[in-house]
N, C-alpha and C positions, 0 to 999 in steps of 0.2 A: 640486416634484418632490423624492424622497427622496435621499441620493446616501450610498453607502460609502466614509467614507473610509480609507484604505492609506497607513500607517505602516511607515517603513524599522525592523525590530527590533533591528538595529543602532546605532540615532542617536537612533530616538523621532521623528525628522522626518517630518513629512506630506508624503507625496509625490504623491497623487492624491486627486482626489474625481471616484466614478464616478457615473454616473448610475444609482439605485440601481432594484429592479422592486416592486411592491408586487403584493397578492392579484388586481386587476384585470389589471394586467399578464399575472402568472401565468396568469391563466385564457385569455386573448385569444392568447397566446403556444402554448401548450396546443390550441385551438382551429386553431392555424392548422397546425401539425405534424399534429393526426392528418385536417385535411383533404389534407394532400398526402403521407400516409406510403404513400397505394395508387400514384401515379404512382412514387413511388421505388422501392419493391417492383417494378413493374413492368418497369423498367428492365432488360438484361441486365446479369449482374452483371460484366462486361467492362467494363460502362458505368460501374459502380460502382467498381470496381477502379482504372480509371483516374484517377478524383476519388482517390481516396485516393495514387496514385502521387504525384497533386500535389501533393498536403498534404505527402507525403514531402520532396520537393523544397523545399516553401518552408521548411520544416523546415533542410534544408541548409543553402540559401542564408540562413537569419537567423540562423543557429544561434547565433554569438555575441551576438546583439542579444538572442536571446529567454534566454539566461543569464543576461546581465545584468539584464534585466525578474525572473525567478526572483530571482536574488542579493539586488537593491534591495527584492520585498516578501516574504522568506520568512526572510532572512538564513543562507541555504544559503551556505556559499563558494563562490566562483568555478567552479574546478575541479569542484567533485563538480555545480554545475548543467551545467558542460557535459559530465560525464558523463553524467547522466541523459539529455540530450538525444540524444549520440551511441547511447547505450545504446536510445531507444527508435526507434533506425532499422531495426534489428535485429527487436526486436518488430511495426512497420510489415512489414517484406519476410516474416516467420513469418505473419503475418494474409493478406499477400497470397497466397502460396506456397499457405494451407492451405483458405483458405474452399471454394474451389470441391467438394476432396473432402469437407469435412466436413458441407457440405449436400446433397449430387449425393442424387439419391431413390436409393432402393436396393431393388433385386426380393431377398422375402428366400424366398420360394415360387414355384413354377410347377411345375402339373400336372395333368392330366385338366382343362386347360381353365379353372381357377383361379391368378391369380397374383396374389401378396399383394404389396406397395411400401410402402415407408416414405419420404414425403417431409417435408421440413423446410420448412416457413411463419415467415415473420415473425413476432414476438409485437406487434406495433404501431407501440403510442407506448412508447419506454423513456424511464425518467428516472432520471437520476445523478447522486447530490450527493457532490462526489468529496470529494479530500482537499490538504490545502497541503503534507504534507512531502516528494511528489512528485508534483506537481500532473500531468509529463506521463504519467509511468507509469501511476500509478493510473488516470489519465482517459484516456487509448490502452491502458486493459486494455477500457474498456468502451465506449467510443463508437467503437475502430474496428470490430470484429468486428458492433457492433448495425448500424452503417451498411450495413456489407460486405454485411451479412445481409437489408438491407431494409428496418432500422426507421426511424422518426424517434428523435430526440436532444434529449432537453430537459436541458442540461448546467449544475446548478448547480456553479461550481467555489466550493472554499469561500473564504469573504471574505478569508482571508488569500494567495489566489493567486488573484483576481479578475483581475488584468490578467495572468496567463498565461492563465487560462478564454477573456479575450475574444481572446487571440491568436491560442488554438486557433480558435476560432470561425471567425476574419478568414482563416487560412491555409486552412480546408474551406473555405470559399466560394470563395474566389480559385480552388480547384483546381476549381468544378465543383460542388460540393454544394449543391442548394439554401438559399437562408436559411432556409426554415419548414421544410425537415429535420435541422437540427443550430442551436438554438438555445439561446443562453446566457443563465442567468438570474441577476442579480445582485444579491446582498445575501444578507443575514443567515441567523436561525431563522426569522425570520417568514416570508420566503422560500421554505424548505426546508418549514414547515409549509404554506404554499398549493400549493407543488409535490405534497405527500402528499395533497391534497384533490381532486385533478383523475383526470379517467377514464383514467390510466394503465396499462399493462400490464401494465409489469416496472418494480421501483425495486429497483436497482442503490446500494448506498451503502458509503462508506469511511468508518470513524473510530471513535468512544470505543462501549465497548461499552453504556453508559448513555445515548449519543443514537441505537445499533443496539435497542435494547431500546423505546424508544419509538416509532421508526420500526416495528416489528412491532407491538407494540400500535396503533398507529394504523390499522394496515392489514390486523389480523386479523382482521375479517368479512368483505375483499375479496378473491377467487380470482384473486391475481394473481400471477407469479412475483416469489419477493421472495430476494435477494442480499444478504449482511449480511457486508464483511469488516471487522471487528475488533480486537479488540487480541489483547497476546501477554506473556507474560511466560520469554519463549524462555530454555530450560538448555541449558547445552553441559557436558559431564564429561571431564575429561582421566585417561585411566589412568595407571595406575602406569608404562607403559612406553611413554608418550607420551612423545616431546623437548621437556622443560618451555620451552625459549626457541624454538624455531620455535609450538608451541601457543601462546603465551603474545603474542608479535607479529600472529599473525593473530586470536585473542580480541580484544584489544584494539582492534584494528581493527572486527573484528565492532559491539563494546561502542559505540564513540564516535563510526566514519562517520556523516557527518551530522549530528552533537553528541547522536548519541544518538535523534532524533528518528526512529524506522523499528520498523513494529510485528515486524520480524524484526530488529530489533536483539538481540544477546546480551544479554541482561540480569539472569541469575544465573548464576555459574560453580561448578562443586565440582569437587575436586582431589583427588585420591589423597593422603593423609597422606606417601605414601615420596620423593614432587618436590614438595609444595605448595611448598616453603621455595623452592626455586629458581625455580619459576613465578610466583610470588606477586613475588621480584624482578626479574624478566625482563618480567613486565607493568608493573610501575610506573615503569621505566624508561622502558619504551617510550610508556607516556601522557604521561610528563613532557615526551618529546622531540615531541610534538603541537603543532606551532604556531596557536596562538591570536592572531587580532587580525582586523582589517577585512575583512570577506567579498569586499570587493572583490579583494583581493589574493592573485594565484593561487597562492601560498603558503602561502594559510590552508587548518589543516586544523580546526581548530574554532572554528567561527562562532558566533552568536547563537540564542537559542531562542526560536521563530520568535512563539509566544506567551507574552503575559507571566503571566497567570496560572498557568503549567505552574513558574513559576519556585517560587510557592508550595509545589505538590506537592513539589517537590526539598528543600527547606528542612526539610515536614514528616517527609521519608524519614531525612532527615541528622539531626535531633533525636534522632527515635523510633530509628533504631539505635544510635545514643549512648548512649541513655540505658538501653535493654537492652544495652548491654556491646560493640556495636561496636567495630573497633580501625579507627579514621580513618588511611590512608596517605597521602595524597593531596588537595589540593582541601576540598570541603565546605561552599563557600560562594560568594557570588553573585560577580559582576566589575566592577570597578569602573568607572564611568564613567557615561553613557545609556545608554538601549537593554538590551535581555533578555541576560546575559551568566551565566553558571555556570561554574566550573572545575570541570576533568574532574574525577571525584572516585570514590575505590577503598575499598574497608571489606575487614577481613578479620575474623575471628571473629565471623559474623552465623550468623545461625538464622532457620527461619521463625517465628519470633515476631514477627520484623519488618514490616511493610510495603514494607521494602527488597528485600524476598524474595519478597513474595507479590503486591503490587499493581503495576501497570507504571507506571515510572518517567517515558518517555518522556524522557531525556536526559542527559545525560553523567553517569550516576551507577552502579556497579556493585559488587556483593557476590561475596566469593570464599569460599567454603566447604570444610572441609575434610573427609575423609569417608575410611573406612576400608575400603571394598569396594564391589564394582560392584555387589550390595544395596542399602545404602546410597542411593547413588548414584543405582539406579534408583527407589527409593520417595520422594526429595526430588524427585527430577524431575517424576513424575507426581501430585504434590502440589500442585498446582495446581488452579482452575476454566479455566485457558487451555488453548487445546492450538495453538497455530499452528506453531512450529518448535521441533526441536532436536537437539542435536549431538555425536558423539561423535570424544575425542580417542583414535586408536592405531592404532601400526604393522598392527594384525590384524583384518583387514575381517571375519573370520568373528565374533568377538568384538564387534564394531562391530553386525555387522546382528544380533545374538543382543540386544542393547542396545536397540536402534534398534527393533527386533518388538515389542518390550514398550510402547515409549513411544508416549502416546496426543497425538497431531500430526499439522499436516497435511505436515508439508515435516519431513522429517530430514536430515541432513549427516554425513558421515564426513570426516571432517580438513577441514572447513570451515565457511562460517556466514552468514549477512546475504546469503542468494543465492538469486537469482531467477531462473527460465526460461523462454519464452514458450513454451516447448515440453511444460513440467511446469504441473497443474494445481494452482493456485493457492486454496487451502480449511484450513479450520480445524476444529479439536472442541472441545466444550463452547462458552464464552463469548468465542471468537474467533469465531464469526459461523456463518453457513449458507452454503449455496451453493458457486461458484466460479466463477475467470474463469481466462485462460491455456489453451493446451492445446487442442487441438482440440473436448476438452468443454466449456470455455470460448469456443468460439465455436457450438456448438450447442444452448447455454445461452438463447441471442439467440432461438431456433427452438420450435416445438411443429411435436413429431413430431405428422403426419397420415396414419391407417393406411388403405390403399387396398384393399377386397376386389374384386378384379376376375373376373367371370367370362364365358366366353365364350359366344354363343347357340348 
């Protein structure tokens, strides 16, 4: 038997070896979801709802145990895993709160004996090869709504938060979900390739936009609904008449929560030339006073980078801006010890000449630029192939949304940044992906409308 092994990114320590799934697996697993996805559909969704209250609940009751399981293989700190936990109980109670209206059929004619309805159906079997830098978010954007909704769940979590994937798993059964409707498949690409080879309906997927790109070619002959959320290389612009040290604390925060690792991480900034000077020192402050060390420790606020290869990318961003004329504030190099480490690290006089500027970084690494007009300002922003988030700094919402219209995103911010709502739909332009989750469109995403022509004899 094949088995994945799970490395603390922290230590380099081997902490598990799972039992891994292979192409045979795959298929048999496959099979047996879409033989039981009609009795789940079937079910009143009361029936449903309730399995999912449970999952709520075990949720609670582990909360700290399933942090620490995060902590030990993603190398998230403490704190911000049990954020994300708390954070997606919220998202659970909006899933529960909304399904029932945002599939309920709906008469949208009636007259002379004709009434037209639009109801919402199952799409099947869904399958979702999520993501490790928020294994419960990402993966409670799309297995609770497809559940709620009727479908089966064939849930690769990615190898690097395999043992949060299998816990998800363990807490829907416990509540009530059947096994062979919410099934988790583990290991690799080989994996995720056998996953794309089966008669699925919808594939739902989270991460690099070069394994979204492949996942579409793979699956562009089949009429299936396909979900592509991606990367970002999200701008925020502070004006001239922005408060450079309140802007400049929450950027920073934006830039580094989670050591940077969040595809709505801030990760170019430009600054009005009239406060760069005092922004520019209000942020470097502030990332200095970022406590670094053991994820264990509910103290830490910048942990390990949860893959070691990404270490490379950082490395290559830090050279190539140096060597076109970067100015290094901060950081710029790895951390000593085992395990995936980086220091936060700030460049100021960069240009999109860089890679620093224009590829996403994926980790504690950020460029400040400096710019002479909201012009300016908006032509580097929209200078991009991304479009997922971005943000404007100042006192003047009118000035803000006149900024904001222009830029092509899917999420914008006015005085803030790295923020998600289960309420706002969740989608990108360009090479930040297709589709969407969140939102009540995000849960009738799960659905194919079926139009009903009724007439009477």
């Amino acid at each position: 038997m094949k088995h994945l092994e799970v490395h603390n990114p922290a230590t380099g320590e081997l902490i598990e070896r799972l039992p891994a799934d292979d192409s045979a697996s795959v298929a048999a697993k496959a099979a047996r979801a879409r033989s039981a996805q009609a009795a789940w559909a079937a079910r009143p969704l009361a029936a449903r709802r309730s399995c999912i209250d449970g999952f709520r609940a075990g949720v609670v009751r582990e909360l700290d145990a399933l942090a620490v399981i995060m902590t030990r293989e993603t190398g998230k700190p403490l704190q911000m895993s049990r954020n994300e936990l708390n954070g997606l109980l919220g998202r659970i109670d909006f899933f529960l709160a909304q399904t029932e209206a945002a599939v309920r059929t709906e008469t949208v004619f009636e007259e002379g004996g004709m009434t037209e309805q639009i109801e919402h159906t199952p799409l099947g079997l869904v399958a979702n090869i999520s993501a490790w830098n928020y294994p419960w978010f990402v993966g409670g954007n799309v297995f609770l709504p497809a559940l709620l909704t009727g479908n089966a769940v064939l849930y690769k979590p990615s190898e690097y938060a395999a043992m949060s994937g299998l816990a998800m798993a363990r807490l829907l059964h416990q509540a009530g979900v059947p096994t062979d409707i919410f099934i988790a498949l583990i290991g690799g690409a080989e994996v995720g390739a056998a996953l794309l080879s089966q008669p699925i309906d919808g594939m739902f997927f989270t991460g690099s936009h070069a394994t979204g790109q492949r996942i579409a070619q793979a699956l562009s002959s089949r009429m299936i609904r396909l979900q592509l959320e991606l990367g970002g290389k999200d701008p925020t612009y502070v004006c001239d008449d922005a408060n450079p040290v309140t802007a400049a604390e929450s950027l920073a925060d934006g830039a580094m929560y989670n050591t940077g690792q969040s595809c709505c991480s801030v990760e170019r900034i430009y600054v009005h030339e009239k406060i760069h000077d005092a922004f520019v020192e209000a942020f470097v402050k502030s990332v200095q006073g970022m406590r670094r060390g053991d994820p264990m420790d509910a103290a830490t606020y910048i942990g390990a980078i949860t893959r070691a290869p990404q270490l490379d990318v950082l490395d290559a961003q830090v050279a190539d801006a140096q060597a076109l004329g970067a100015r290094l504030l901060c950081g710029g190099r790895r951390g000593p010890g085992p395990g995936n480490w980086y220091e936060p690290t700030v460049f100021i006089d960069v240009d999109h000449r860089m890679t620093l500027m224009r590829e996403e970084s994926f980790g504690p690494v950020i460029g400040i630029q400096k710019v002479g007009s909201d012009e300016e300002a908006l032509r580097l922003m929209n200078d991009t192939r991304y479009g997922l988030t971005a943000g404007v700094y100042t006192p003047d919402q009118a000035r803000a949304r006149t900024l904001l219209a222009q830029i092509n995103a899917g999420s914008v911010y006015w005085n803030c940044c790295d923020r998600v709502s289960p309420r706002l739909p969740w989608s990108g332009h360009g090479d930040s992906g297709v589709g969407l989750t969140l939102s009540t469109y995000g849960i009738q995403t799960f659905t194919r409308p079926k139009a009903w022509h009724l007439r009477q004899p």
